[in-house]
N, C-alpha and C positions, 0 to 999 in steps of 0.2 A: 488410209492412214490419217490419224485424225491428230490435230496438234492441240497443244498444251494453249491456255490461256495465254501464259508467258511467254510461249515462241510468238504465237502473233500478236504483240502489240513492241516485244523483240526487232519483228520485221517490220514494225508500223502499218500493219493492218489494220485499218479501222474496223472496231466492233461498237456494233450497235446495240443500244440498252435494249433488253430483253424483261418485260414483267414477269413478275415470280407471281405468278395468280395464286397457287397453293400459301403464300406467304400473306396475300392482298387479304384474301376470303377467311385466314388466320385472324389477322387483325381486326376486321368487321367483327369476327364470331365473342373475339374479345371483348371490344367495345360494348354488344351488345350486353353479355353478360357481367362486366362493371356498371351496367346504366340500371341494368335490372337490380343488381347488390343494390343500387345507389336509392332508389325509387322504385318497387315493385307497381304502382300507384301511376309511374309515366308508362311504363310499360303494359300495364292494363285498360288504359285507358281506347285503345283499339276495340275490346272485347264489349264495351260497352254499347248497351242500344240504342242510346239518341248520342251516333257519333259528334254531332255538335256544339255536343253540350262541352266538351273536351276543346273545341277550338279556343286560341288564345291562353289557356292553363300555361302558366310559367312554375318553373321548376329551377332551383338554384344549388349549386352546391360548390365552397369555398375551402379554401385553403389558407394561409399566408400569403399563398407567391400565386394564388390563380383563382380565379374567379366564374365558374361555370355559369349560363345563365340559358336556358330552353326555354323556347315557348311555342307552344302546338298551333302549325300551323294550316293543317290538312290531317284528318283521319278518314281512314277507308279501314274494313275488316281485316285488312294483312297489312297494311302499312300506316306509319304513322311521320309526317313530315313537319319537322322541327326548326326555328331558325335558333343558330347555337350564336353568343357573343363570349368570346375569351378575353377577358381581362386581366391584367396583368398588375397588381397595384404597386408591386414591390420592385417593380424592373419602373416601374414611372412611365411606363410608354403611353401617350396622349390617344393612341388610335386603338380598338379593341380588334380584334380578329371575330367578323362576322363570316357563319360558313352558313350551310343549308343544310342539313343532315336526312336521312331516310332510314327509317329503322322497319325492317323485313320481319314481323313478327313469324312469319311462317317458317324462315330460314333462320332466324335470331341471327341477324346482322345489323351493324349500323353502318351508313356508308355515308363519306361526305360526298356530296351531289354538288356543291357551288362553292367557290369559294368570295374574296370579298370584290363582288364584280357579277354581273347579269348573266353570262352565260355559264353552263354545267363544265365543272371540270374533265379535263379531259384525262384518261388514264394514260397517254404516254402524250408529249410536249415535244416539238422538231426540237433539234439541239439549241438549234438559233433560231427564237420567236421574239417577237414585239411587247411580248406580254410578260419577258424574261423571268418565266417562270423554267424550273428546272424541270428536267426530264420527267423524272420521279414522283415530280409535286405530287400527285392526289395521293401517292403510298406515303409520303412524308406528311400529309396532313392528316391524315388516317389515325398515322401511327404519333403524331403533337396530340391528337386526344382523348388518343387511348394513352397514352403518360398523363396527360391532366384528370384525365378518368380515375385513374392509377391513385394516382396522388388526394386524389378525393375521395377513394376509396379507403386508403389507408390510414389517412386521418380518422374519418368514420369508425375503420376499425378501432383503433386507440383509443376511440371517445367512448367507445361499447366497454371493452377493458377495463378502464377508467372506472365507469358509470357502476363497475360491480368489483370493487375492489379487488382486482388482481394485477397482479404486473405480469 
């Protein structure tokens, strides 16, 4: 007999966060394919034969309210390893959010790897860490830049629209 979410937290059962993998690997597939819309150019840049010629290449794309900024910082023929800075000019926040990104050409994924701090994010967080980060962190920062992604996309679109007089 199996109970209902609501019975046990009812009886004060504690439930433990459980990752939605099929949800995580959604999001990646996402991301990758708005970076691709965004830049086919960042994303081919793996395919290339002197992968180092692509090291250091920055890649930017802006909004109003966000500020994307990539810059290659490892390429290999299935992957390409990015440090991402988010900017925010319109919220006025003095600190930008630096992550680490990895984009799985073979899978077309992007995943965040690091957030702002040295060691690799981890995908699930004790409830009570030092580093008071949330449980979820890496799915919520995932899913912060596939919205910024989003939102840079969007624009882009409009600009296309625009550029050929239609509404």
């Amino acid at each position: 007999m199996s109970e209902s979410l609501t019975e046990r937290k009812h009886l004060n059962v504690k439930v433990g966060y459980k990752p939605d993998l099929e949800e995580m690997l959604s999001q990646c597939e996402l991301n990758y394919w708005l970076l691709k819309q965004l830049s086919p150019r960042f994303i081919g840049l793996a395919k290339e034969k002197d992968n180092s010629a692509g090291i250091g290449e920055k890649f930017q794309f802006k909004t109003k309210a966000v500020i994307l900024e990539f810059e290659v910082t490892d390429l290999a023929p299935y992957t390409t390893t990015a440090k991402l800075m988010i900017k925010t000019p319109k919220i006025g926040l003095k600190r930008c959010l630096d992550l680490i990104v990895r984009l799985y050409h073979d899978a077309k994924m992007v995943e965040v790897m690091e957030g702002s701090g040295p060691a690799a994010m981890a995908a699930i967080y004790p409830t009570a860490n030092v580093q008071q980060k949330n449980v979820d962190e890496k799915r919520q920062v995932n899913r912060f830049v596939g919205e910024c992604l989003r939102a840079c996309f969007d624009i882009t679109q409009l600009q296309l629209v625009n550029s050929h007089g239609e509404k």
